[in-house]
SERO-4910 file (N, C-alpha, C, O; in steps of 0.05 Angstrom, whole numbers):
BEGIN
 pado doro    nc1    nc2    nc3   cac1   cac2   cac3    cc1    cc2    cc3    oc1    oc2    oc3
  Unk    A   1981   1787   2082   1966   1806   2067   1936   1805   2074   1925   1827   2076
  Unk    A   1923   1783   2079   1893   1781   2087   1886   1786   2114   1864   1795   2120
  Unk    A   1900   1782   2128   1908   1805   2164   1907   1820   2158   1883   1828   2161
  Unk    A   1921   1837   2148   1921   1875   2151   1907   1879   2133   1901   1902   2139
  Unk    A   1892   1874   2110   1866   1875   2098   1847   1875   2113   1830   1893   2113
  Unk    A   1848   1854   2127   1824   1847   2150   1823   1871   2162   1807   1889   2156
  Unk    A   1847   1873   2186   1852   1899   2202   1849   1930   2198   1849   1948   2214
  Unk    A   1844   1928   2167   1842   1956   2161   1815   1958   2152   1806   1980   2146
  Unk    A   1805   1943   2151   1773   1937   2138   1756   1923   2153   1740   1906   2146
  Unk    A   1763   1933   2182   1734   1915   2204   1707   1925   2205   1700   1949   2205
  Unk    A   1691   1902   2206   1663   1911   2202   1645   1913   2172   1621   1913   2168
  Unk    A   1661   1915   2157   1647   1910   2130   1641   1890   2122   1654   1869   2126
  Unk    A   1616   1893   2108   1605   1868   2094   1618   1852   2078   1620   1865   2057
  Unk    A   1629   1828   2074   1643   1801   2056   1633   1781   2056   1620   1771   2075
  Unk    A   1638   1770   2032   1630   1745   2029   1665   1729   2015   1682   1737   1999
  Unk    A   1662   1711   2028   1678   1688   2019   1697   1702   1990   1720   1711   1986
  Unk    A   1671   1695   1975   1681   1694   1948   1693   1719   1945   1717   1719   1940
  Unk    A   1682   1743   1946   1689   1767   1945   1719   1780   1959   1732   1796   1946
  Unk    A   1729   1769   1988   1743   1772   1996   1772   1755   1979   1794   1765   1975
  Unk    A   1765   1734   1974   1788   1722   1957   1780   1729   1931   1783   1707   1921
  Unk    A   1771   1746   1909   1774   1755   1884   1786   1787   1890   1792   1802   1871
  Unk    A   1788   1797   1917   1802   1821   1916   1823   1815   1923   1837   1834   1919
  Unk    A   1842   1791   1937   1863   1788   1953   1883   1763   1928   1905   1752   1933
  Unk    A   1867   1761   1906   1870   1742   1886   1881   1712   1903   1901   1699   1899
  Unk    A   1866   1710   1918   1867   1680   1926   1849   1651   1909   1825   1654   1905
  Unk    A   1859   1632   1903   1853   1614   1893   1820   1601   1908   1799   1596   1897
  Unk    A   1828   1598   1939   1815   1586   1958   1798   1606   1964   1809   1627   1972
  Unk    A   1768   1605   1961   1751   1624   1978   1751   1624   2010   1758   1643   2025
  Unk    A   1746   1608   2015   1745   1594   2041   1761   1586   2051   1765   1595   2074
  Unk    A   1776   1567   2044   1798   1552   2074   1821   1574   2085   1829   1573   2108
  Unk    A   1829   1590   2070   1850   1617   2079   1832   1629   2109   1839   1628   2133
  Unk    A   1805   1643   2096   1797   1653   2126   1782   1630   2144   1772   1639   2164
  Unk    A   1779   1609   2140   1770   1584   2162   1800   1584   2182   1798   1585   2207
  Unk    A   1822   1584   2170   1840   1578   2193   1847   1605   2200   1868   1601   2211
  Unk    A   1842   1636   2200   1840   1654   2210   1814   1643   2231   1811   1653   2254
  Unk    A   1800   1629   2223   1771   1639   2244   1780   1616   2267   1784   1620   2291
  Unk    A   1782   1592   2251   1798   1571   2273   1808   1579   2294   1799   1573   2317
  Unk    A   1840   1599   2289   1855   1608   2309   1845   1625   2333   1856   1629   2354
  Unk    A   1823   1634   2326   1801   1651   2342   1816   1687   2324   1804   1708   2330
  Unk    A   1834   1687   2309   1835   1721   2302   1804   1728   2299   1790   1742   2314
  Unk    A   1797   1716   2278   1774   1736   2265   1746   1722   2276   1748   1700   2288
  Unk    A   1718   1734   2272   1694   1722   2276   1682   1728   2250   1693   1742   2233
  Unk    A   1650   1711   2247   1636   1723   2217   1606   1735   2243   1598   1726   2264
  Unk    A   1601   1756   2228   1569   1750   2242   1552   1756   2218   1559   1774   2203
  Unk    A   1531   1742   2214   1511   1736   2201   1489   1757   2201   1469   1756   2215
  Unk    A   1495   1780   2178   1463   1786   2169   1437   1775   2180   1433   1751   2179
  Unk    A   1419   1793   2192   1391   1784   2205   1379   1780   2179   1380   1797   2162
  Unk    A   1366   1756   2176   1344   1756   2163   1320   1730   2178   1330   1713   2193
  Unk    A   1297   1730   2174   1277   1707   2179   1286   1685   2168   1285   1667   2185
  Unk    A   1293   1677   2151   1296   1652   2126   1324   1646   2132   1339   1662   2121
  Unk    A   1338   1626   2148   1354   1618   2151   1382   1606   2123   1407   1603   2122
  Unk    A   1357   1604   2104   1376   1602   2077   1389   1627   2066   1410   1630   2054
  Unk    A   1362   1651   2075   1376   1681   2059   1404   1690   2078   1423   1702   2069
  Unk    A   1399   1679   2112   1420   1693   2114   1447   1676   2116   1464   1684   2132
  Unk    A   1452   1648   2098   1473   1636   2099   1477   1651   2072   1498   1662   2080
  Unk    A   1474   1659   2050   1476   1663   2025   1487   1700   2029   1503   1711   2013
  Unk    A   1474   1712   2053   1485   1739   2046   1510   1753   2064   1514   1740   2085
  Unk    A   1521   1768   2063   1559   1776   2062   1548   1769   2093   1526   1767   2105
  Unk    A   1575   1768   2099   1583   1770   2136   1598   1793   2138   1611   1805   2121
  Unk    A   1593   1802   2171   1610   1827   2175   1633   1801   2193   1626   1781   2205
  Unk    A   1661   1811   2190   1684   1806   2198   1695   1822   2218   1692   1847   2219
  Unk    A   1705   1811   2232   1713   1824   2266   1729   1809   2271   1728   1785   2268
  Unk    A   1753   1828   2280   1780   1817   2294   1767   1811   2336   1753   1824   2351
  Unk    A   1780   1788   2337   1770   1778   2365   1792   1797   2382   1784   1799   2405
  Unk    A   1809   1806   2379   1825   1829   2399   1827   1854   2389   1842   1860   2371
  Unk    A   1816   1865   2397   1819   1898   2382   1848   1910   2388   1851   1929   2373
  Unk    A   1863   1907   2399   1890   1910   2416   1911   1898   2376   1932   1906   2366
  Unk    A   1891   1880   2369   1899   1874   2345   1910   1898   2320   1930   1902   2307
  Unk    A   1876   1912   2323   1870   1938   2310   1898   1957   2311   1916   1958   2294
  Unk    A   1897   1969   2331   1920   1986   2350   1952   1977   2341   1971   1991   2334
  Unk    A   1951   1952   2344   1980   1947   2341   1994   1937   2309   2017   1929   2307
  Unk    A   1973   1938   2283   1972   1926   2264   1965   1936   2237   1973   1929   2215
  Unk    A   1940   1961   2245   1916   1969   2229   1943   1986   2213   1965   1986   2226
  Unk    A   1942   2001   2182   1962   2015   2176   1947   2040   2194   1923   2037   2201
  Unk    A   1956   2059   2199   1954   2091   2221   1957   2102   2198   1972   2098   2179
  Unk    A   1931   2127   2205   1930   2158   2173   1937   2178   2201   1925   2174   2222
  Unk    A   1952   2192   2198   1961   2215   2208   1966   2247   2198   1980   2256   2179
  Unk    A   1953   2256   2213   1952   2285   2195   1972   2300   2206   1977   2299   2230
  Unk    A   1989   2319   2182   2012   2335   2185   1996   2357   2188   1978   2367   2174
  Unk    A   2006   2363   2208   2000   2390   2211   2021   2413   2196   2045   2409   2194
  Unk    A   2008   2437   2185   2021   2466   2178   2021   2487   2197   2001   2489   2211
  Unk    A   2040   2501   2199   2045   2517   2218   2048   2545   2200   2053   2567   2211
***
């Protein structure tokens, strides 16, 4: 369930906490540490000067194979009328 969440939601801003109060996970953190472990996903860190503001503010999330995206993401397809 937190894969194809992921997959369907790359590039947006998360934080920890936020991602496990929408996915009702117990664990903030250790669920996506062993996503990041395996190399699926990356975090990248908000620019800021103050090295504390930018541990404290969301990360954008990125799948490490986009081939991931493609073969996983749910597909919106439009019906055409004739």
């Amino acid at each position: 369930m937190l894969g194809s969440y992921l997959l369907n939601n790359i590039g947006n801003l998360y934080s920890h906490r936020r991602l496990a109060n929408i996915l009702g996970f117990r664990s903030d953190i250790t669920t996506l540490r062993y996503l990041e472990e395996t190399y699926l996903i990356f975090f990248l860190l908000c620019y800021s000067h103050k090295s504390g503001e930018r541990v404290k503010l969301p990360k954008k999330i990125y799948i490490i194979d986009n081939g991931f995206i493609l073969a996983k993401a749910v597909q919106f397809c439009q019906i055409r009328k004739n």
